[in-house]
N, CA, C and O atoms as CSV, one atom per row, in Angstrom:
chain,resi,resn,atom,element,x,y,z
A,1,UNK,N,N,-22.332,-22.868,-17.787
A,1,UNK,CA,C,-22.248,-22.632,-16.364
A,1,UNK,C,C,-21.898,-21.160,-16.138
A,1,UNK,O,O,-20.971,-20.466,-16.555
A,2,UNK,N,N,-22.871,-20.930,-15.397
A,2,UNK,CA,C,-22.499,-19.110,-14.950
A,2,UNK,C,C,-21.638,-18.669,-13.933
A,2,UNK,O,O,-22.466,-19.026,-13.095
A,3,UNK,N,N,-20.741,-18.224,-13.252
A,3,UNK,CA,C,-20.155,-17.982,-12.185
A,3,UNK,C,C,-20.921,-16.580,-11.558
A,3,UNK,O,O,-20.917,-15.501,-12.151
A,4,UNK,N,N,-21.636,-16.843,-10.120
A,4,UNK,CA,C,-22.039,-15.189,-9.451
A,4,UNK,C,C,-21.262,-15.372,-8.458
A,4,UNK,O,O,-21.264,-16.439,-7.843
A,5,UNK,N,N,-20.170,-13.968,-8.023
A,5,UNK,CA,C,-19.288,-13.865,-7.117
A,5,UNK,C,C,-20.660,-12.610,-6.045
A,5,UNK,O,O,-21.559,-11.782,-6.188
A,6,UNK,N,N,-19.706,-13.498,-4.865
A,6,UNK,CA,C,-20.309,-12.849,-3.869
A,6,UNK,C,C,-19.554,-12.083,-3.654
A,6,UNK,O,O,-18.463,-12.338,-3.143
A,7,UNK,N,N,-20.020,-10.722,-4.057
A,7,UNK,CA,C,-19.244,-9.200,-3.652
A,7,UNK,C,C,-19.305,-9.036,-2.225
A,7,UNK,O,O,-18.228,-8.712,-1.724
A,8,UNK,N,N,-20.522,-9.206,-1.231
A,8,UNK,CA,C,-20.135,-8.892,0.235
A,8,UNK,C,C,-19.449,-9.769,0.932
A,8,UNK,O,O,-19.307,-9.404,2.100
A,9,UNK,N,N,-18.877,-10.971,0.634
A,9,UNK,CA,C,-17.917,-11.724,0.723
A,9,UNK,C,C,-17.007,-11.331,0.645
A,9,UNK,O,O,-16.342,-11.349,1.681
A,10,UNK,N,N,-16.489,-10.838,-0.367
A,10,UNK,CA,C,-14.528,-10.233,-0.991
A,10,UNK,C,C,-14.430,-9.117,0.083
A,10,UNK,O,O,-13.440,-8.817,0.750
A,11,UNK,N,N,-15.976,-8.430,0.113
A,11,UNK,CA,C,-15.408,-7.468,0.974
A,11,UNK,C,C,-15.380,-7.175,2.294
A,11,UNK,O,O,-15.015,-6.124,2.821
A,12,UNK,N,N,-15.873,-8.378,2.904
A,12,UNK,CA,C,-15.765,-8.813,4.355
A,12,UNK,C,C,-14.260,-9.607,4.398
A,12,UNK,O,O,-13.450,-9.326,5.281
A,13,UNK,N,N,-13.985,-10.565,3.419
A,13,UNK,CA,C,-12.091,-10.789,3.586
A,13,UNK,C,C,-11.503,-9.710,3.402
A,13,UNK,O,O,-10.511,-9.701,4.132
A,14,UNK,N,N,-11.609,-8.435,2.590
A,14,UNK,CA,C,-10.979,-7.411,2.463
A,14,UNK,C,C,-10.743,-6.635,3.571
A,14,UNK,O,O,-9.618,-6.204,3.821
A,15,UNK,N,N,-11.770,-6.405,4.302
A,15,UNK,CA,C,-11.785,-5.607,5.647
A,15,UNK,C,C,-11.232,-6.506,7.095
A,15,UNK,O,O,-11.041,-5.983,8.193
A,16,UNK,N,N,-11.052,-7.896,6.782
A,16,UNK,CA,C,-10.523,-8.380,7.928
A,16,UNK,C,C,-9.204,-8.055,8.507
A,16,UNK,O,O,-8.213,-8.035,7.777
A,17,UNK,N,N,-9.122,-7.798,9.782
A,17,UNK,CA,C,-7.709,-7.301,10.748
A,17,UNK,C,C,-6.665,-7.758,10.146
A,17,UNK,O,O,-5.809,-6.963,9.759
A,18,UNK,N,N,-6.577,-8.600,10.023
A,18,UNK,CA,C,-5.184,-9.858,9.394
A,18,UNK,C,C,-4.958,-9.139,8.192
A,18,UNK,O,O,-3.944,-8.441,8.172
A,19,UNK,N,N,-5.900,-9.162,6.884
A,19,UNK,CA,C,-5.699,-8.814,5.476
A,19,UNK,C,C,-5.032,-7.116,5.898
A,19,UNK,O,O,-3.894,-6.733,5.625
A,20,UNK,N,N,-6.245,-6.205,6.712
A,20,UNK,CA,C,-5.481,-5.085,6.762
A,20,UNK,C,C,-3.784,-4.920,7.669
A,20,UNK,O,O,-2.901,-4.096,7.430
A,21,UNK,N,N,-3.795,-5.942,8.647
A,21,UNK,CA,C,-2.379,-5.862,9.037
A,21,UNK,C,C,-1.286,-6.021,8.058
A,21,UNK,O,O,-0.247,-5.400,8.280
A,22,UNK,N,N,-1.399,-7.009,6.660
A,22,UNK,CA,C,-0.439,-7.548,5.970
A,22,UNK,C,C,-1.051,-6.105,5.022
A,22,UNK,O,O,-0.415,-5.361,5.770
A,23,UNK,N,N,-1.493,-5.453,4.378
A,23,UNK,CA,C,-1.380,-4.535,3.692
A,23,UNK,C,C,-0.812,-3.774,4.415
A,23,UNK,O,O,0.312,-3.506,3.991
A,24,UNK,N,N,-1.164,-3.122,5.647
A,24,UNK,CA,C,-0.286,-2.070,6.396
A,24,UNK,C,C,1.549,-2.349,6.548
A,24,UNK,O,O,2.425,-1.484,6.543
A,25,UNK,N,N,1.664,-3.422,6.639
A,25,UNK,CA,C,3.144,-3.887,6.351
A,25,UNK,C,C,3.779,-4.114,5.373
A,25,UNK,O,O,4.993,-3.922,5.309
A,26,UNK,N,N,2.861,-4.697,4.155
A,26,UNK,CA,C,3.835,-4.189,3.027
A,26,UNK,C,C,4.086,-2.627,2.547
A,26,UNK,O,O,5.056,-2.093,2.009
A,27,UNK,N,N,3.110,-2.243,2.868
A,27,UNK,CA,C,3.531,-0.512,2.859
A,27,UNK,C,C,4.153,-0.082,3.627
A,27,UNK,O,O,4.144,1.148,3.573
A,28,UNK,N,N,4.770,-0.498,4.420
A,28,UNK,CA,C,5.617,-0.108,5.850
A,28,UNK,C,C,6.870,-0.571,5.166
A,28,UNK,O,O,7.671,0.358,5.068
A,29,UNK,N,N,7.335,-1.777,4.626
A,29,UNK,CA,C,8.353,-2.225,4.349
A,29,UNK,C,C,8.630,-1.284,2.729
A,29,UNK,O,O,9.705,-0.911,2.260
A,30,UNK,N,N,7.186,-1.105,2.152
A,30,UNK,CA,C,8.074,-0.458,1.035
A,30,UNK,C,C,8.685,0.607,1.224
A,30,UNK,O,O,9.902,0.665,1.048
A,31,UNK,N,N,7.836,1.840,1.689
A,31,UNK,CA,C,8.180,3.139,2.994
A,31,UNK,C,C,9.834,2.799,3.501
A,31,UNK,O,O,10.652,3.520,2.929
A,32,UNK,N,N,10.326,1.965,4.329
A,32,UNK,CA,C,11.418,1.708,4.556
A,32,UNK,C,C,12.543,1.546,3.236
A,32,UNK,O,O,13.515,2.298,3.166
A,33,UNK,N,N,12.339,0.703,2.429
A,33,UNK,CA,C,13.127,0.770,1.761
A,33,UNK,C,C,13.354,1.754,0.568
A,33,UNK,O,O,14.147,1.698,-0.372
A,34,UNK,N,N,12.401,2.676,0.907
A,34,UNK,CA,C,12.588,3.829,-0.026
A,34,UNK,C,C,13.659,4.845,0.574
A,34,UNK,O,O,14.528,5.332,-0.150
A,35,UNK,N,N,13.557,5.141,1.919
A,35,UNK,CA,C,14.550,5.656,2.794
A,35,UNK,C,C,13.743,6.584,3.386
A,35,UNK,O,O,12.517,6.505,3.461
A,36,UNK,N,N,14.622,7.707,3.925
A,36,UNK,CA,C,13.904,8.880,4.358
A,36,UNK,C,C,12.858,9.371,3.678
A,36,UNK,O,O,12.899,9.110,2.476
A,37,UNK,N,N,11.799,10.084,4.094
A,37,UNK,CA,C,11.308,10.973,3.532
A,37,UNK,C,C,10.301,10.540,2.602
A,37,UNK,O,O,9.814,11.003,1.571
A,38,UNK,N,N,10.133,9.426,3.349
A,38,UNK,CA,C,8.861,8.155,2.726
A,38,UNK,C,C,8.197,7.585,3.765
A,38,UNK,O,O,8.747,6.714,4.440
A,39,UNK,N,N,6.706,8.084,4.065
A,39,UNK,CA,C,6.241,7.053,4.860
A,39,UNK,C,C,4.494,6.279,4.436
A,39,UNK,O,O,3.902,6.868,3.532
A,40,UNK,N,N,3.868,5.226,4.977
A,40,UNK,CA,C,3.284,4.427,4.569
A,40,UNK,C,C,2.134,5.331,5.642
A,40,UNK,O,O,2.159,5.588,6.845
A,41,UNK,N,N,0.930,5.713,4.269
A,41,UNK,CA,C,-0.225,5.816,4.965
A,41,UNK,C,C,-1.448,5.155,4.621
A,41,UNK,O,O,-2.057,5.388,3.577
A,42,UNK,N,N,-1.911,4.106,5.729
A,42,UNK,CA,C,-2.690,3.552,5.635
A,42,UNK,C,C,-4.292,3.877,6.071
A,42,UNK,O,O,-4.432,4.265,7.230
A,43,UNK,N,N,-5.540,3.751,5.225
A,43,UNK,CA,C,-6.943,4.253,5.500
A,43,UNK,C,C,-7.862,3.329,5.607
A,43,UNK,O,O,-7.391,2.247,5.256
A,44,UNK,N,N,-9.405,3.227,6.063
A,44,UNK,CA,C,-10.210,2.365,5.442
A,44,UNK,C,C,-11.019,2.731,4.372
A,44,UNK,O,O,-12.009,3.449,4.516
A,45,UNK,N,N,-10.551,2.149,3.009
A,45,UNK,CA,C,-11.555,2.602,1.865
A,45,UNK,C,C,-12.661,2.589,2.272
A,45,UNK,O,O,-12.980,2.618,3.461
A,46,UNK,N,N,-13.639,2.528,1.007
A,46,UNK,CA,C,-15.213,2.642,0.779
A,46,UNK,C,C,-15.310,0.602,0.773
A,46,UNK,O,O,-16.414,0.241,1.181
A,47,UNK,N,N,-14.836,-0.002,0.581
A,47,UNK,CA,C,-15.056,-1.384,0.384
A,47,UNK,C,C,-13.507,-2.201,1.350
A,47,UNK,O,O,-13.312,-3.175,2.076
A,48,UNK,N,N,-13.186,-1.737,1.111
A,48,UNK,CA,C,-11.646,-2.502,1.692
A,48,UNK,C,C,-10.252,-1.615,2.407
A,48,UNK,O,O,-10.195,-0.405,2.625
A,49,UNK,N,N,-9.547,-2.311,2.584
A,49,UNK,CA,C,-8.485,-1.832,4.038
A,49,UNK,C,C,-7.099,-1.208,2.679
A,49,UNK,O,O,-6.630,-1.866,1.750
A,50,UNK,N,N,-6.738,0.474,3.146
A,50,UNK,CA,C,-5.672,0.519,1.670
A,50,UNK,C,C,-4.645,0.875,2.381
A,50,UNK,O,O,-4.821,0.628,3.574
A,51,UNK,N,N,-3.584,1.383,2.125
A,51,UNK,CA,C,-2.251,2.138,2.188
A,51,UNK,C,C,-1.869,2.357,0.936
A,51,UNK,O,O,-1.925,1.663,-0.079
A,52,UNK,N,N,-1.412,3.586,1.190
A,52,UNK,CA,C,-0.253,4.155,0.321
A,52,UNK,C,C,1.353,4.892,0.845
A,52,UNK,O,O,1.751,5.495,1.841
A,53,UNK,N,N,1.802,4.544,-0.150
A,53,UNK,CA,C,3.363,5.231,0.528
A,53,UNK,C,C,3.552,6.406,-0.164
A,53,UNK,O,O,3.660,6.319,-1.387
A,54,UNK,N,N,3.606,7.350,0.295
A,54,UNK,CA,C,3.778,8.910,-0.001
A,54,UNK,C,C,5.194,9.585,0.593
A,54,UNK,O,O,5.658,9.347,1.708
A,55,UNK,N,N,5.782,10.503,-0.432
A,55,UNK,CA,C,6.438,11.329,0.263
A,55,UNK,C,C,6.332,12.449,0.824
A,55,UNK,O,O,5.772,13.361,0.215
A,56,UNK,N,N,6.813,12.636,2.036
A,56,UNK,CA,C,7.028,13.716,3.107
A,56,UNK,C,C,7.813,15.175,2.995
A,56,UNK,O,O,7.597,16.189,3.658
A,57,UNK,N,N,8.519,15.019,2.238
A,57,UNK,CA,C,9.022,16.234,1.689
A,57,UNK,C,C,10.015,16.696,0.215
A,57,UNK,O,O,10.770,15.986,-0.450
A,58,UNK,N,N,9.765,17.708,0.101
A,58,UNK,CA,C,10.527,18.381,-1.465
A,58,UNK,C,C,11.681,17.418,-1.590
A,58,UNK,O,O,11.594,16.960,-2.729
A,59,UNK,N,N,12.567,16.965,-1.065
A,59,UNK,CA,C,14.034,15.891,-1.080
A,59,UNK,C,C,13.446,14.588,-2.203
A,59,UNK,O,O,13.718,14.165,-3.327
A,60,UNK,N,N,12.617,14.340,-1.240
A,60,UNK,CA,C,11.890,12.743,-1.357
A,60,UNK,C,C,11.289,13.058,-2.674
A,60,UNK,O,O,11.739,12.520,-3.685
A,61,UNK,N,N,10.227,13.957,-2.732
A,61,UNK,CA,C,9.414,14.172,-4.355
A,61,UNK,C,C,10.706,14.293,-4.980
A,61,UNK,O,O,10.957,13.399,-5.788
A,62,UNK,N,N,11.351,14.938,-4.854
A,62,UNK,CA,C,12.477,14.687,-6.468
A,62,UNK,C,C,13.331,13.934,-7.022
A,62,UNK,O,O,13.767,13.839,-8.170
A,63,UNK,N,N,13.598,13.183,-5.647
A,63,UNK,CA,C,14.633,11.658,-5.486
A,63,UNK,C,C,13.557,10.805,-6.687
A,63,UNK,O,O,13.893,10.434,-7.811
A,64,UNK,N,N,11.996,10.628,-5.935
A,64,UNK,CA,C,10.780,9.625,-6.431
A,64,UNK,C,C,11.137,10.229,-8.000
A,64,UNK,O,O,11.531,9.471,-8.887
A,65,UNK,N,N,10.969,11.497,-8.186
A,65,UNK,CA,C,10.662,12.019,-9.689
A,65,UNK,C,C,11.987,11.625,-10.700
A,65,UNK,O,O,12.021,11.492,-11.924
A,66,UNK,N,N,12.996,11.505,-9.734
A,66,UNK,CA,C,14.358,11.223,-10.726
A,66,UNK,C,C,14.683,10.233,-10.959
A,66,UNK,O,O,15.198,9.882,-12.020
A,67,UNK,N,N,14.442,9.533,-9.975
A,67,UNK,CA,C,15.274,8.222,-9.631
A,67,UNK,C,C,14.101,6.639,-9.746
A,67,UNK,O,O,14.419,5.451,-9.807
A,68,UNK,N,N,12.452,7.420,-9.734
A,68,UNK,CA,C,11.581,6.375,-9.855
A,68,UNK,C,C,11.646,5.617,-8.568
A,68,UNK,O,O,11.446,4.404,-8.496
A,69,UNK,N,N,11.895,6.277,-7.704
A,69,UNK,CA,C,12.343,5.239,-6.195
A,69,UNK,C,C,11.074,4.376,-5.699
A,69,UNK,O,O,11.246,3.370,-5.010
A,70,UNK,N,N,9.617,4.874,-6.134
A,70,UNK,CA,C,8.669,4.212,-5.353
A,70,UNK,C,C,8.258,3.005,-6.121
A,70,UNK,O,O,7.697,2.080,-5.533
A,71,UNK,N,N,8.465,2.962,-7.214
A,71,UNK,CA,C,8.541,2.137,-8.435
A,71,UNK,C,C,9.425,0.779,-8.355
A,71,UNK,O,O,9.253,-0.432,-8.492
A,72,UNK,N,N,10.441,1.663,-8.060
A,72,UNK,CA,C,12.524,0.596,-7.832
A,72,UNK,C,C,11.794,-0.506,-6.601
A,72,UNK,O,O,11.897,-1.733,-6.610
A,73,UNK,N,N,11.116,0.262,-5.670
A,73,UNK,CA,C,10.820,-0.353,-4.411
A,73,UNK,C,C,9.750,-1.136,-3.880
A,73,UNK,O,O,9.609,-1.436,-2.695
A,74,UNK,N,N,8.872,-1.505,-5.003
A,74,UNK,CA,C,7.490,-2.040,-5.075
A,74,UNK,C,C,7.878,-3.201,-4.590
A,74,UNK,O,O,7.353,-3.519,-3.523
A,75,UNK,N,N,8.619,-3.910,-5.039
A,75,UNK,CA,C,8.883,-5.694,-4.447
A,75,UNK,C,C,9.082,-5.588,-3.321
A,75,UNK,O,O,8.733,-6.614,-2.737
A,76,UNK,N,N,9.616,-4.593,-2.451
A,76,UNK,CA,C,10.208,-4.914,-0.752
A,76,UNK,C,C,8.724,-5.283,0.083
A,76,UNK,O,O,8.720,-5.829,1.187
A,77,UNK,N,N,7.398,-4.852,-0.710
A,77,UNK,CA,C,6.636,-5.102,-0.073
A,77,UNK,C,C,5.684,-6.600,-0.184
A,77,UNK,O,O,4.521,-6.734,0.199
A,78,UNK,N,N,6.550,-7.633,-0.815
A,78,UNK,CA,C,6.283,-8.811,-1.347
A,78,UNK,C,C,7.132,-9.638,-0.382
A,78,UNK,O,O,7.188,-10.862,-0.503
């Protein structure tokens, strides 16, 4: 038995409002619990809905670089 996945399928659930609202919020919540100087930016890929949480300034990059903060903080968005 062969399995063919329907790729324009995944990526019509991928792009739906709902899926991108709950990605935009777990990046919002991770952003938060990183603290200052962290915020959640969310785009529309080439196939699907993304965010990332980036830092905002020199403080934040070295806290992330020392301390691994974006790493520590991955679950808040679960």
């Amino acid at each position: 038995m062969k399995i063919k996945y329907n790729i324009k399928a995944f990526e019509e659930i991928r792009r739906l409002p709902a899926v991108a609202a709950e990605v935009d919020s777990r990046a919002a919540r991770i952003a938060d619990a990183c603290g200052d100087g962290y915020e959640s930016s969310p785009y529309e890929g080439k196939s699907r809905h993304r965010a990332s949480v980036i830092t905002t300034n020199y403080k934040a990059a070295r806290d992330n670089a020392k301390n691994n903060t974006l790493l520590r903080n991955i679950n808040a968005g679960s």
